[in-house]
Structure formats: C-alpha cells, structure tokens
N, C-alpha and C positions, 0 to 999 in steps of 0.2 A: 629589335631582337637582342637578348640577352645572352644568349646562346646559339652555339648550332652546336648539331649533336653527330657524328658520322654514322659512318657503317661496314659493310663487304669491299666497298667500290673507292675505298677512301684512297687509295693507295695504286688504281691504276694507271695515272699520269704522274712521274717524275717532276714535272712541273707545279705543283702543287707542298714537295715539300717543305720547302723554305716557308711558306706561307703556312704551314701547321707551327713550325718549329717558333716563327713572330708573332703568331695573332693569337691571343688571351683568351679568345672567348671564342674557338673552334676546340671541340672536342673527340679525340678519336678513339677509337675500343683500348682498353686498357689493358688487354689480354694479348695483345702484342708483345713480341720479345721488349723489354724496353731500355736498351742498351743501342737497339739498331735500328728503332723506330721513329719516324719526326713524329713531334708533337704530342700531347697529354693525353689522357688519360682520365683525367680529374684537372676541373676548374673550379676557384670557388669565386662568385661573380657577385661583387658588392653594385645592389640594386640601388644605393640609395638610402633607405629604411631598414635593408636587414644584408645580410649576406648568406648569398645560396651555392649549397654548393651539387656539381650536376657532375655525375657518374657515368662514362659510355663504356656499355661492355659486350662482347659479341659473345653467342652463344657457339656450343661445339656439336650439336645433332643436326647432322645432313647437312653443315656450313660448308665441305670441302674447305677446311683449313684443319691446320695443326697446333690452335692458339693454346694457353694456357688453358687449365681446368675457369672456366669461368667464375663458379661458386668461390672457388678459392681466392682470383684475382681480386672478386668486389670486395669483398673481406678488409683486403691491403688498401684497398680504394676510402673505408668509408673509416678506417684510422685515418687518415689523410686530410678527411672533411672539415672544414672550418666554422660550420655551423651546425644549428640541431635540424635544419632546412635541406635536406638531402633529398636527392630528384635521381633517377637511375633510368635511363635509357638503355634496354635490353634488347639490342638487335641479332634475331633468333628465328630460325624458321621452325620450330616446331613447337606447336601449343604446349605440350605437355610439360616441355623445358621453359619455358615462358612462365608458363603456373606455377611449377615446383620452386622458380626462382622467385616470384611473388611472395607466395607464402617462407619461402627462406628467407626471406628480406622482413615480413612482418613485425611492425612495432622496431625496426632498426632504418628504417629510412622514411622520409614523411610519401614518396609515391614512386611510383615504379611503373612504365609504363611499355609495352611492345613496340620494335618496327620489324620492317624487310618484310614482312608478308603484305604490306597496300593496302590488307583488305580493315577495313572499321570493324572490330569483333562490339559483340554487344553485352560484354560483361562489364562495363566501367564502375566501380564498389568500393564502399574503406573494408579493408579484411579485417577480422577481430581486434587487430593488437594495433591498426591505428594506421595501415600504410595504404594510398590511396593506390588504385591498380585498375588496370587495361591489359588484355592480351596483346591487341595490336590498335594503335592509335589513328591508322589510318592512312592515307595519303594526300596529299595536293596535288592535282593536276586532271589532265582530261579525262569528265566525266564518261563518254564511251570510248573504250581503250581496253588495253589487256594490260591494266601495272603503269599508265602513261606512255604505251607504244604503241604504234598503230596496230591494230586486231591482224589483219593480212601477215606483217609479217611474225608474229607470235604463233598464229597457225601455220606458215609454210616451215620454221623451225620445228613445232611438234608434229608435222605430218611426214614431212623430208627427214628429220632428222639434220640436218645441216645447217653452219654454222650462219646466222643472219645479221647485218647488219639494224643497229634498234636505232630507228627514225619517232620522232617526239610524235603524237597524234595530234589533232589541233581542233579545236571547237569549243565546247563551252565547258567550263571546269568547275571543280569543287575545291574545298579546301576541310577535311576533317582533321581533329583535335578530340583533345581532352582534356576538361578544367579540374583542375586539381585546387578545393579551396584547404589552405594549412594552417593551424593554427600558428602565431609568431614565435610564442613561447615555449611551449611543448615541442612544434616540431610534428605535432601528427598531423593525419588528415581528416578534415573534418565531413568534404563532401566529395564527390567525382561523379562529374557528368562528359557524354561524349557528344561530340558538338558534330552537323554536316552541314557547312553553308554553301550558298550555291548560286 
C-alpha cells in the first residue's frame, strides 16, 4: 500500500494522532482547520517510477461538520502537488456533491474517486477533459452486513432511534476498488473500471 486515504472517523481516538503527524503515507481531509489538525492533507508518494500525488478532502452536505468550503480547500491542495499524477479521494455523502466535484476537478487531476457511502456506484468513466471518476468506490469488508456492521444492530438503531454500539459482522467478504489506468506524461486518465472481488 502506497497510500491510505482517511475520512469522518479519522479523528475519534486521541490515540492515533501522533501517528498522523509521523507516518508519510497516511492521509487525512484537508479541509480541516490546519493549524490544530495532526496530520496532512496532501501527500506526494515517490512510487519508484514516478511520483504521485494523493489529495483527501471531505465534503460539506449532510457531513455534520463545519469544515472548510471543500471546492475551495482542493484548489490549495493541488498547487501543493508534486506531480502531473494527482489522485483526489472525495469522502462525501451526497451524490450530487461528489459529481459536481468531479466535473470541477476535470482535466485538473488525472482521477477523482468517492467514499463514506460503502456502497460501489456504477459510473466508473474518464470525464471529457481526461480525469478518471467514480461516485463511490466502494468498500472492503462483509459481504452481508449493513456498511460492515452487523444488520441487527443498524436496524434496532433506525427502529429505536437510539444510540448502538457498531460490532464488525463476520463471514465472507468483498473487497471493491477502482482501476484508474493514467497516462505518465500528460497526467490524464486513460481508462477506469470498478472492480468487486470476492
């Protein structure tokens, strides 16, 4: 792994920031204050052959947070980039803000791809101007589950209303993705397919 990319939940355990603020290749929303934040924002991750650089940003529709304007954040993020190889993790819970930032990002990053919603949308495509895109890339983990929690307790939270402890589900799993092929030189993307293995 070259990468890990964060999200909503980055920042629940206290325990974890010192290890944002030392390890190179964890990335977390960059739309965080970032004065009182551990940890990046933007990493650019020399593969060997090229250097990539990988953008995590959180979206502001129905996140219950108060982050930065997002669009504005990536902006600062992708002066920052070290390469023409730019990868943009967009963790967002609403399709529409997913998309709009897709096509905002067109022909200025080589792929741009969705999390926080689990679910594997089925648009994976290069958009006109060359940037490869997914709404949401999917998830790893147990294949019957509600999000990788056991089903029982996700239903007695939306039936109760009340607060439940989330126990991992267990049984046989998945793992979905998306290949993003980029050209070296240009920086765009050439193909994008979404992958489910099982």
């Amino acid at each position: 792994v070259d990468a890990i990319t964060l999200g909503n939940h980055s920042f629940r355990r206290k325990e974890i920031y010192d290890y944002l603020d030392s390890n190179p290749f964890v990335v977390r929303p960059a739309n965080f204050p970032e004065n009182s934040t551990p940890g990046k924002g933007i990493i650019n991750v020399d593969t060997g052959r090229r250097i990539v650089s990988i953008i995590n940003i959180m979206g502001n529709s129905y996140m219950d947070n108060n982050l930065n304007c997002a669009f504005e954040c990536v902006d600062k993020m992708i002066k920052q980039a070290e390469s023409k190889i730019i990868i943009v993790d967009f963790h967002a819970e609403a399709t529409g803000e997913k998309r709009a930032m897709g096509y905002y990002l067109d022909g200025r990053v080589s792929a741009m791809f969705g999390t926080h919603t689990h679910v594997q949308t089925s648009d994976a495509q290069v958009l006109p101007k060359g940037t490869g895109y997914i709404t949401d890339t999917g998830m790893t983990g147990t294949i019957h589950s509600v999000l990788g929690v056991k089903s029982e307790i996700i239903i007695a939270k939306l039936k109760n209303k009340l607060p439940q402890r989330f126990d991992l589900a267990s049984g046989e799993c998945k793992m979905e993705c998306t290949l993003f092929d980029v050209d070296d030189k240009s920086g765009r993307c050439v193909s994008a397919e979404s992958m489910r293995i099982e």
